[in-house]
N, CA, C and O atoms as a GROMACS GRO file, in nm:
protein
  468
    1UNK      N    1  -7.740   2.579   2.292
    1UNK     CA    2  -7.752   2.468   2.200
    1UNK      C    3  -7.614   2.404   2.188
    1UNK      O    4  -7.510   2.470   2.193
    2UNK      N    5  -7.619   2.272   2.170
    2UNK     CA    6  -7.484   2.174   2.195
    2UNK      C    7  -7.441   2.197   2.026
    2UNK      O    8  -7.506   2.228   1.926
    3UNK      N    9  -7.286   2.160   2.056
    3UNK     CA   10  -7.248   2.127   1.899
    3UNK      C   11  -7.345   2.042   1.836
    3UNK      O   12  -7.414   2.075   1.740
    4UNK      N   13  -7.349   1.902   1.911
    4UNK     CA   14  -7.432   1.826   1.838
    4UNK      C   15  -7.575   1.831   1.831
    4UNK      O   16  -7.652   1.746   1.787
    5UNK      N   17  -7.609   1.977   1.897
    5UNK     CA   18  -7.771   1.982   1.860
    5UNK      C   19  -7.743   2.086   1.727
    5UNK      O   20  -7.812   2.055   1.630
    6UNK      N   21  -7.655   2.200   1.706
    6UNK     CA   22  -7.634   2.274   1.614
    6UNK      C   23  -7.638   2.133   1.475
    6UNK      O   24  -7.720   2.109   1.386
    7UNK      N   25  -7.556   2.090   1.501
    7UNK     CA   26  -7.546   1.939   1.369
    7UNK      C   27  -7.709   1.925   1.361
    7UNK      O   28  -7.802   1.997   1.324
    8UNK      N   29  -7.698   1.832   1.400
    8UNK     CA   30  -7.844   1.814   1.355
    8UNK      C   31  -8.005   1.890   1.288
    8UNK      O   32  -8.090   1.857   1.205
    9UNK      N   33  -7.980   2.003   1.379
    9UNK     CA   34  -8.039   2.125   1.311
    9UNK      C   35  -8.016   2.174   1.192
    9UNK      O   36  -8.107   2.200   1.114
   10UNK      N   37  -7.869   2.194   1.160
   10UNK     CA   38  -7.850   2.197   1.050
   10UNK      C   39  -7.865   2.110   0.914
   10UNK      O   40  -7.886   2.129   0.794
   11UNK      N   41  -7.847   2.022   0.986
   11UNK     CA   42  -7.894   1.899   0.872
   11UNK      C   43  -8.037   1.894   0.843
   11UNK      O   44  -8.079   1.854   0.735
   12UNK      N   45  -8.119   1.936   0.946
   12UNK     CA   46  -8.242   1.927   0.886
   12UNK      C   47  -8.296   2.062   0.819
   12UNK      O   48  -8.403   2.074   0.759
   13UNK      N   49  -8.219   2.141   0.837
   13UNK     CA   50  -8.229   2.259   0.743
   13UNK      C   51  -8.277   2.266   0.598
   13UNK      O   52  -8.225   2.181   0.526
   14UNK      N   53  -8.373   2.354   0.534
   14UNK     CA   54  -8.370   2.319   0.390
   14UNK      C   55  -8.282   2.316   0.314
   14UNK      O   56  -8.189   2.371   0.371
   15UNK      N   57  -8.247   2.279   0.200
   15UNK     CA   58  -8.174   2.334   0.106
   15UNK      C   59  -8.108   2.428  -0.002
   15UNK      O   60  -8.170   2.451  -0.106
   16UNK      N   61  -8.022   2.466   0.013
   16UNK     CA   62  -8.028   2.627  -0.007
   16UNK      C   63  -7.941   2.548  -0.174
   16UNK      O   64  -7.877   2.444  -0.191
   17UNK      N   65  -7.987   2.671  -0.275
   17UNK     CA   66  -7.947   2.638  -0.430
   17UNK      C   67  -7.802   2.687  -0.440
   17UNK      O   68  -7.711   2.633  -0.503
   18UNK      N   69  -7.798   2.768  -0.386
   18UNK     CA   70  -7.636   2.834  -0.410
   18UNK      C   71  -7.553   2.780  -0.346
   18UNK      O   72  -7.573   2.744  -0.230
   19UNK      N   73  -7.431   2.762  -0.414
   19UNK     CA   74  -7.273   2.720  -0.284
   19UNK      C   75  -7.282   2.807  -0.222
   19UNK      O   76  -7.308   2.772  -0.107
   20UNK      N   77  -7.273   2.941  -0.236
   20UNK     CA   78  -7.237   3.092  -0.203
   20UNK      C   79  -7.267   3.042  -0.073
   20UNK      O   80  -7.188   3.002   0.013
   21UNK      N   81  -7.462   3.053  -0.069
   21UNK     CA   82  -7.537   3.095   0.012
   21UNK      C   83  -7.522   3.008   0.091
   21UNK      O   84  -7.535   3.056   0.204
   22UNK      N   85  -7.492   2.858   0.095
   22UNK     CA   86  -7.500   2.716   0.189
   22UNK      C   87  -7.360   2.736   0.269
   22UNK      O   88  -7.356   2.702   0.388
   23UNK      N   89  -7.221   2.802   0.192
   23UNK     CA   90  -7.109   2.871   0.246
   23UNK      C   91  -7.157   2.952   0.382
   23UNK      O   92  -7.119   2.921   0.495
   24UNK      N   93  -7.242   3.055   0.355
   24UNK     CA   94  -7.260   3.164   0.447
   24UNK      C   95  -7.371   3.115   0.560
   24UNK      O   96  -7.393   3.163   0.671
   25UNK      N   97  -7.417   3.031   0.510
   25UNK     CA   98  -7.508   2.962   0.628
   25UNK      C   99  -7.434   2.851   0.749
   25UNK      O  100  -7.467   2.821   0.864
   26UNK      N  101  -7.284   2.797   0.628
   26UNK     CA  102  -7.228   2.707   0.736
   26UNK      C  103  -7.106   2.770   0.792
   26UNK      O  104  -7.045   2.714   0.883
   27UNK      N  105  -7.068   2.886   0.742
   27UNK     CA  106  -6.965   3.014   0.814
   27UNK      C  107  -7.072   3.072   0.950
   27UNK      O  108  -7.043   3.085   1.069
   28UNK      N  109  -7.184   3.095   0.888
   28UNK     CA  110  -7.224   3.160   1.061
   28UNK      C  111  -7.226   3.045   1.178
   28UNK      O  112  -7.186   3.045   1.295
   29UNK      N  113  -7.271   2.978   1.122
   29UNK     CA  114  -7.245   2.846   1.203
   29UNK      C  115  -7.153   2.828   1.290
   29UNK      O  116  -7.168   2.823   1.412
   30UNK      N  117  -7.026   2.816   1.212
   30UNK     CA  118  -6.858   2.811   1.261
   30UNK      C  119  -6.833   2.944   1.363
   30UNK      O  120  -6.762   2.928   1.462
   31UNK      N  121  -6.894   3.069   1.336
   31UNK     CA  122  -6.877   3.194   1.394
   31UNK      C  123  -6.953   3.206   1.530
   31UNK      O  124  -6.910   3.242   1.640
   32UNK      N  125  -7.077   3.167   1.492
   32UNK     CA  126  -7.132   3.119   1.650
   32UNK      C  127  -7.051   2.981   1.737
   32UNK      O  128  -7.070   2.972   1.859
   33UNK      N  129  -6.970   2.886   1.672
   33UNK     CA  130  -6.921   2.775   1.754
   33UNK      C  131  -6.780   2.859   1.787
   33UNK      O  132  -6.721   2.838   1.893
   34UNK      N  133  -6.746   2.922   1.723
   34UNK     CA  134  -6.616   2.991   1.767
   34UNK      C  135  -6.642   3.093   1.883
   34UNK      O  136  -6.567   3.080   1.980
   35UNK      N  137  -6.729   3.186   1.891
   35UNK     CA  138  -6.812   3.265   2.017
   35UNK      C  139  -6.786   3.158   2.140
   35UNK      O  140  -6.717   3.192   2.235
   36UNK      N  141  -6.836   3.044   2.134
   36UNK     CA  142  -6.885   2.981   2.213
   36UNK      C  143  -6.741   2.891   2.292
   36UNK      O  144  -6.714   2.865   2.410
   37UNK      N  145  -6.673   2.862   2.160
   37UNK     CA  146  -6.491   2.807   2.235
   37UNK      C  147  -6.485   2.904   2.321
   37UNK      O  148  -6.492   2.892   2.443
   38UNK      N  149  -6.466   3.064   2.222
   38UNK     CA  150  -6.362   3.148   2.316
   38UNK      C  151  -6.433   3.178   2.455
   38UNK      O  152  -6.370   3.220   2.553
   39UNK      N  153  -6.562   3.155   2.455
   39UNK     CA  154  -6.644   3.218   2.589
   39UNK      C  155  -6.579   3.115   2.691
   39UNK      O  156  -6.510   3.145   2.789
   40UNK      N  157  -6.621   2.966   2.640
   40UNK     CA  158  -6.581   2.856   2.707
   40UNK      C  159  -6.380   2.882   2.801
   40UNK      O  160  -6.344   2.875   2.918
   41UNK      N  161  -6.303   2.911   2.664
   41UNK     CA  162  -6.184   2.910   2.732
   41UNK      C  163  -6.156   3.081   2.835
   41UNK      O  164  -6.081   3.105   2.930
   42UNK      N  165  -6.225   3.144   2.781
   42UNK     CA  166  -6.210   3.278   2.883
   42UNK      C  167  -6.260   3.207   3.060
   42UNK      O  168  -6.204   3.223   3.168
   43UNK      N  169  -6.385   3.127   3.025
   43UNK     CA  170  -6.453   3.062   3.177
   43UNK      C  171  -6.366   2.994   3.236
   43UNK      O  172  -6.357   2.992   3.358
   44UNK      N  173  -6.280   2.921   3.148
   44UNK     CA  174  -6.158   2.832   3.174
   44UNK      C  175  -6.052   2.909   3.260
   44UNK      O  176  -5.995   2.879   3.365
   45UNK      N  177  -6.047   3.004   3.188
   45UNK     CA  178  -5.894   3.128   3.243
   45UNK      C  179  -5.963   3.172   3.429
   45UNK      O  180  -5.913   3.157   3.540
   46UNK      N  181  -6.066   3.216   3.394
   46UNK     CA  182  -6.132   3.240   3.492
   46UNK      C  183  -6.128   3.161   3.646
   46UNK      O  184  -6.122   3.198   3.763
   47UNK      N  185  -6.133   3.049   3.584
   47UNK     CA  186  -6.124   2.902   3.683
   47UNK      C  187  -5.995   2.944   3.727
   47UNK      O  188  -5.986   3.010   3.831
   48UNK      N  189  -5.888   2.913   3.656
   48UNK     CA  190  -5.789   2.935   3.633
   48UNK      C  191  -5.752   3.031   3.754
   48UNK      O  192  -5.694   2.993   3.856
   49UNK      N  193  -5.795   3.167   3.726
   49UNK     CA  194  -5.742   3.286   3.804
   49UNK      C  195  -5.790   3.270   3.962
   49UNK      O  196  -5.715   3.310   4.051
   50UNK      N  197  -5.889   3.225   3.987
   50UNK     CA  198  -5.970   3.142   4.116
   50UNK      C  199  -5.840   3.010   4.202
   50UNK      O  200  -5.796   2.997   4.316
   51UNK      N  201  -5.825   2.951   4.098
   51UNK     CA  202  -5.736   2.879   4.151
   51UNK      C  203  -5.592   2.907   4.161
   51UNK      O  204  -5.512   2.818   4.190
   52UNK      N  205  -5.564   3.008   4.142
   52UNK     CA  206  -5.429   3.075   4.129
   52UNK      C  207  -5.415   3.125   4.274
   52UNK      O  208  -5.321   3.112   4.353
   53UNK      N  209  -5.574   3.204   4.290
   53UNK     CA  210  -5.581   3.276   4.381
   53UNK      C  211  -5.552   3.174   4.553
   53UNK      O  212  -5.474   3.161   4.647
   54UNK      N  213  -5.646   3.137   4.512
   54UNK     CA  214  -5.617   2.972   4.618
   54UNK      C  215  -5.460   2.963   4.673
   54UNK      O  216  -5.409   2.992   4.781
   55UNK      N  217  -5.407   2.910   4.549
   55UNK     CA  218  -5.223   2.857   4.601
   55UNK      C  219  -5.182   2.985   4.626
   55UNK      O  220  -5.113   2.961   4.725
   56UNK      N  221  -5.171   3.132   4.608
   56UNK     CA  222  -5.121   3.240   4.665
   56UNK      C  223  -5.156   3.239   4.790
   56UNK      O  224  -5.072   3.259   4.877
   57UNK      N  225  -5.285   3.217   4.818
   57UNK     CA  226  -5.341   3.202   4.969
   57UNK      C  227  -5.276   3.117   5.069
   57UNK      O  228  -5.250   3.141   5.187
   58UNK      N  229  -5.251   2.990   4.979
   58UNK     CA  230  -5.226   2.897   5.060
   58UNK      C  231  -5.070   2.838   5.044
   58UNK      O  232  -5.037   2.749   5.122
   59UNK      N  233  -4.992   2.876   4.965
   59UNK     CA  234  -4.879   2.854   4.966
   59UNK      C  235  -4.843   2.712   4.870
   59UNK      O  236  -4.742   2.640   4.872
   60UNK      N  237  -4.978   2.702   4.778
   60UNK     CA  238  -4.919   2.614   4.727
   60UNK      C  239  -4.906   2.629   4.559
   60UNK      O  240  -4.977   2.675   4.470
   61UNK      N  241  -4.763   2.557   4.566
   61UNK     CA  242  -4.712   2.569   4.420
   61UNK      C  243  -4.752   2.563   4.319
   61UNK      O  244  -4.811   2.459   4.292
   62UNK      N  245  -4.742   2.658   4.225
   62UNK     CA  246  -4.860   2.657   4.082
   62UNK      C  247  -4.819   2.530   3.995
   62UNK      O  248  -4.917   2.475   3.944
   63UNK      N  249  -4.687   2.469   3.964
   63UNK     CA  250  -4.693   2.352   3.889
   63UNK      C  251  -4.743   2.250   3.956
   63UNK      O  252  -4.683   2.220   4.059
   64UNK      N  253  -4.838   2.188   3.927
   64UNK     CA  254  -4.894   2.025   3.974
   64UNK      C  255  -4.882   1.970   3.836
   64UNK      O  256  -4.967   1.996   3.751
   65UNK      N  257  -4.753   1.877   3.808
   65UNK     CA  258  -4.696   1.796   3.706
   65UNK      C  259  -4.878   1.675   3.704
   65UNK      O  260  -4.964   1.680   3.617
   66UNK      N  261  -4.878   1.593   3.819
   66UNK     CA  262  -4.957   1.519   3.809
   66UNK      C  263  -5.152   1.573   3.773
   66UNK      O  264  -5.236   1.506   3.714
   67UNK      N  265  -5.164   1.683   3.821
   67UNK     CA  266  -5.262   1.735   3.725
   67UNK      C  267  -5.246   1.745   3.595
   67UNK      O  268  -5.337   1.707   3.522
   68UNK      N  269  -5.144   1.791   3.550
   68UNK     CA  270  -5.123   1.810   3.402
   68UNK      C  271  -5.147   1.697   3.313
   68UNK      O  272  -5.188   1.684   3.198
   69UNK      N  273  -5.105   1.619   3.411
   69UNK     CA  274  -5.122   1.466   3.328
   69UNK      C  275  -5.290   1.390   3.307
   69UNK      O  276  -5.344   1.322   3.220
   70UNK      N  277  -5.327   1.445   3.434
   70UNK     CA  278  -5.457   1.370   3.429
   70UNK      C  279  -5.586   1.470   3.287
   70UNK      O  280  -5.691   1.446   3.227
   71UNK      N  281  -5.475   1.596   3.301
   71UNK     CA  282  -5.610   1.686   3.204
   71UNK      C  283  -5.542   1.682   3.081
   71UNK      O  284  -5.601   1.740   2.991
   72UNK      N  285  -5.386   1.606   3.039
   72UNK     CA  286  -5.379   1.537   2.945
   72UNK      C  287  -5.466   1.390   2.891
   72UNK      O  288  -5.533   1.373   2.788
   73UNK      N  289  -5.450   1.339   2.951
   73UNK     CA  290  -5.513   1.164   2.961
   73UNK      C  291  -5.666   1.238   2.921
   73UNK      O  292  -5.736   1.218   2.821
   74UNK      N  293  -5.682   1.309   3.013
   74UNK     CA  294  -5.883   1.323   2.965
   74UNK      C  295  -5.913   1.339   2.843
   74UNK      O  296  -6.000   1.275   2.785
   75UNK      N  297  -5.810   1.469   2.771
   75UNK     CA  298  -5.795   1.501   2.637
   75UNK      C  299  -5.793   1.403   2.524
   75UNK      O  300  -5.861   1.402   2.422
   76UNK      N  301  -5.717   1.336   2.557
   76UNK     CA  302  -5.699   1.171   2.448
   76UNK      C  303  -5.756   1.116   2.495
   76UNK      O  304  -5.842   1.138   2.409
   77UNK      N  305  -5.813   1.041   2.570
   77UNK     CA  306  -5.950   0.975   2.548
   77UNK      C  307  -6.081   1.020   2.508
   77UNK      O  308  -6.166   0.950   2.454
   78UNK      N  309  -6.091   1.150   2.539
   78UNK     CA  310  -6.163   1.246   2.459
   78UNK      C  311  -6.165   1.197   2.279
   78UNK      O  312  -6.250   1.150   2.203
   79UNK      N  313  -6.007   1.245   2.268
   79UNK     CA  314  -5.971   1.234   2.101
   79UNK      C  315  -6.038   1.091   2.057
   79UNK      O  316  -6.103   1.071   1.954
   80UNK      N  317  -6.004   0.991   2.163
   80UNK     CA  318  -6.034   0.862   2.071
   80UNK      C  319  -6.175   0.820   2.033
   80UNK      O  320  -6.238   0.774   1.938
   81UNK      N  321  -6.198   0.875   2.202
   81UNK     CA  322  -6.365   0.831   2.135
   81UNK      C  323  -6.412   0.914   2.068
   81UNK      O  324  -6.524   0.875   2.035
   82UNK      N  325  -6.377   1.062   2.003
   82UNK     CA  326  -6.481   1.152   1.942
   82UNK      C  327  -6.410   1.097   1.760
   82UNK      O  328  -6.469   1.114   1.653
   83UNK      N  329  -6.296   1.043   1.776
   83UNK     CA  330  -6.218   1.060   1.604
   83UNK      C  331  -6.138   1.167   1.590
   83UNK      O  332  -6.089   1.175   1.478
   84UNK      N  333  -6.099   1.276   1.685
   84UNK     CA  334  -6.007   1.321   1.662
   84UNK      C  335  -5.865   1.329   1.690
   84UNK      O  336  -5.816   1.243   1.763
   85UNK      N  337  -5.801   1.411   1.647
   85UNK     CA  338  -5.664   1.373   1.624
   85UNK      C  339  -5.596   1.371   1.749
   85UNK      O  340  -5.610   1.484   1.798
   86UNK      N  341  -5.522   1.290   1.832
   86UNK     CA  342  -5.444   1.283   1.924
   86UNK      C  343  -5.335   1.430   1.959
   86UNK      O  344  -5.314   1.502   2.057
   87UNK      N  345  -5.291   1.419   1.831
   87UNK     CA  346  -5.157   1.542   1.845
   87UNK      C  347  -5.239   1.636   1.828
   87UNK      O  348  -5.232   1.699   1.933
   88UNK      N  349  -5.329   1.698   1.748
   88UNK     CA  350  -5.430   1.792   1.763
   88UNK      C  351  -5.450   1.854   1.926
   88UNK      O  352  -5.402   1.956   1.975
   89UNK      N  353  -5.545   1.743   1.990
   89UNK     CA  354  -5.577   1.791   2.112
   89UNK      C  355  -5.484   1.737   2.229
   89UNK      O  356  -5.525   1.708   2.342
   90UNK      N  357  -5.378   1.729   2.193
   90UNK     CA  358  -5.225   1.744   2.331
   90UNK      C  359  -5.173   1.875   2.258
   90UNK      O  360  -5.137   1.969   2.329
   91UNK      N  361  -5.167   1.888   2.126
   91UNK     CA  362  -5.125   2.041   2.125
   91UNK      C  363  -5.240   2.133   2.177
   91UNK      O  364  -5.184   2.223   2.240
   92UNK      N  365  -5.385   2.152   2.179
   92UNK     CA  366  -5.436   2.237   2.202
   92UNK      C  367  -5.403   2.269   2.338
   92UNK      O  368  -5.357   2.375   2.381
   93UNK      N  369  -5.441   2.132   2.420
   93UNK     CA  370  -5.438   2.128   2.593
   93UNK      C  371  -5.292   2.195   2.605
   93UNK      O  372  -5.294   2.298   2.673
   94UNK      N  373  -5.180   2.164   2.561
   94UNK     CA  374  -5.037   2.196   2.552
   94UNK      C  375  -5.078   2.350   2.571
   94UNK      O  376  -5.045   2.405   2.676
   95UNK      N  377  -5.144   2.418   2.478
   95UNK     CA  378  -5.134   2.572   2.484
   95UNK      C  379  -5.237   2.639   2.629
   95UNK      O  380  -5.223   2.731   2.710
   96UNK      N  381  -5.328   2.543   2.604
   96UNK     CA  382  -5.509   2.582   2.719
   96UNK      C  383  -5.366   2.570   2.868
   96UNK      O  384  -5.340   2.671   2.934
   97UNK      N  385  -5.321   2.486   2.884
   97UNK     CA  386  -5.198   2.440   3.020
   97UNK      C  387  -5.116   2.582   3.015
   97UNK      O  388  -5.126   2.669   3.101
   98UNK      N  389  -5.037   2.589   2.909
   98UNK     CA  390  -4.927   2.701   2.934
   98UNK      C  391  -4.964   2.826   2.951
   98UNK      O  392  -4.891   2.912   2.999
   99UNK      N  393  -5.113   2.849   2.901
   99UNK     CA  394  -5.172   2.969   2.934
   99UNK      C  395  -5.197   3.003   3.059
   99UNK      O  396  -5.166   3.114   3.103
  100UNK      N  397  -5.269   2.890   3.144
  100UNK     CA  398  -5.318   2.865   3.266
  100UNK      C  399  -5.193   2.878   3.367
  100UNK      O  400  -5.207   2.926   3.479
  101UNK      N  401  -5.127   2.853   3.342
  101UNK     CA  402  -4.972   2.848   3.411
  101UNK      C  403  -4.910   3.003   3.429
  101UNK      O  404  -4.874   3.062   3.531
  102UNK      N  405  -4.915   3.043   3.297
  102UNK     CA  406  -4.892   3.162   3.302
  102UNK      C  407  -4.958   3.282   3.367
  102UNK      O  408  -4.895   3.378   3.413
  103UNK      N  409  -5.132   3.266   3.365
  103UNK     CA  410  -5.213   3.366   3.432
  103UNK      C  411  -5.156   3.333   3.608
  103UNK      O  412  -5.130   3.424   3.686
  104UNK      N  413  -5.146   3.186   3.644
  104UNK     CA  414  -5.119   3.152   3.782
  104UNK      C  415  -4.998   3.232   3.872
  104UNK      O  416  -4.999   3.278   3.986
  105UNK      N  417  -4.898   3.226   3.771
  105UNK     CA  418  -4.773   3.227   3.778
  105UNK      C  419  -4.752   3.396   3.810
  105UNK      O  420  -4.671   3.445   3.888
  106UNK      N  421  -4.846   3.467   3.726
  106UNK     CA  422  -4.846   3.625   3.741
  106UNK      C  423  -4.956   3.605   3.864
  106UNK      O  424  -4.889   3.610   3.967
  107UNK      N  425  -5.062   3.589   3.891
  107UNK     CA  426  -5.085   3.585   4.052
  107UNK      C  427  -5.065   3.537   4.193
  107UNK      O  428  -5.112   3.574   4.300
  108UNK      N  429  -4.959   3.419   4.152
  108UNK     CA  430  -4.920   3.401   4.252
  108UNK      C  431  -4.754   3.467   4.278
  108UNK      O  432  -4.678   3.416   4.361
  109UNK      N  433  -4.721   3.574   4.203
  109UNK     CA  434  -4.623   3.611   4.239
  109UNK      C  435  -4.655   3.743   4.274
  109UNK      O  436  -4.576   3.827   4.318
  110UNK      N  437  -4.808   3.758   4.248
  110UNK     CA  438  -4.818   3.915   4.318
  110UNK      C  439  -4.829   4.044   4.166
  110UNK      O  440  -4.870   4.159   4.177
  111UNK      N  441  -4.800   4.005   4.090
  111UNK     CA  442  -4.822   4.098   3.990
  111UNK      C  443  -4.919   4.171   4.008
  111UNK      O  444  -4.999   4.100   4.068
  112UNK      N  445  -4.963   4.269   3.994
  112UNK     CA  446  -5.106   4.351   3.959
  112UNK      C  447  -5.189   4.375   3.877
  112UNK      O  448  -5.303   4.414   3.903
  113UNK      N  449  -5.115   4.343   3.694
  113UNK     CA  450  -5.180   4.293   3.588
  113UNK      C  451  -5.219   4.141   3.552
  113UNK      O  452  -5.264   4.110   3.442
  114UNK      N  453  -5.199   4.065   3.640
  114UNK     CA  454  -5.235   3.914   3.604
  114UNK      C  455  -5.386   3.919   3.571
  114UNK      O  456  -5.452   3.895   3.470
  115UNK      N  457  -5.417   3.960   3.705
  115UNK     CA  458  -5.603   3.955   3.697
  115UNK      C  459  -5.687   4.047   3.589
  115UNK      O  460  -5.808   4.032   3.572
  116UNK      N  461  -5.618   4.132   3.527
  116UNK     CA  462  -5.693   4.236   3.433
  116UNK      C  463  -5.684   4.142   3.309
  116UNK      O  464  -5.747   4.161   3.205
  117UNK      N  465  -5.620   4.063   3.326
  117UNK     CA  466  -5.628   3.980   3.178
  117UNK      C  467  -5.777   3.891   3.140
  117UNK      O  468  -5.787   3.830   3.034
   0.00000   0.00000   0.00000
């Protein structure tokens, strides 16, 4: 189920009398969309370790400046059309990048713990 099918579902949800209880209904909520980031960015790392594997193979260099840019640019136009915050999601991508860099960086130098991560 999409974020925006979770929304909607929820909205058509009954109405619950308690804050408490409308709290704990929109916390599981958040707890299942959070499941679902981290699954998403582990698939990401994954990609990640695939393509690491690649440039070790092939000799090519783990920084590509001009990728970075283009999966910046996607990010903010992302931001604009959804309403969110610009610096928000260049800091997130900022961290999702340096991570990715880093898993690369330990397999393409041969490490033996890169991939157990």
């Amino acid at each position: 189920m999409s974020v925006t099918d979770r929304h909607h579902a929820a909205a058509q949800a009954p109405v619950v009398s308690s804050p408490d209880a409308e709290l704990d209904i929109l916390r599981a909520e958040l707890d299942a969309i959070d499941r679902d980031l981290l699954d998403t960015v582990r698939a990401r790392l994954e990609v990640c370790e695939r393509v690491a594997d690649l440039k070790r193979r092939h000799g090519v260099a783990v920084f590509q400046p001009g990728r970075m840019e283009v999966v910046h640019r996607r990010a903010q136009d992302y931001a604009r059309t959804h309403g969110l915050s610009g610096e928000f999601v260049r800091a997130l991508y900022t961290l999702l990048i340096d991570e990715a860099c880093r898993v690369e960086d330990e397999i393409v130098s041969g490490d033996p713990g890169a991939e157990a991560n």
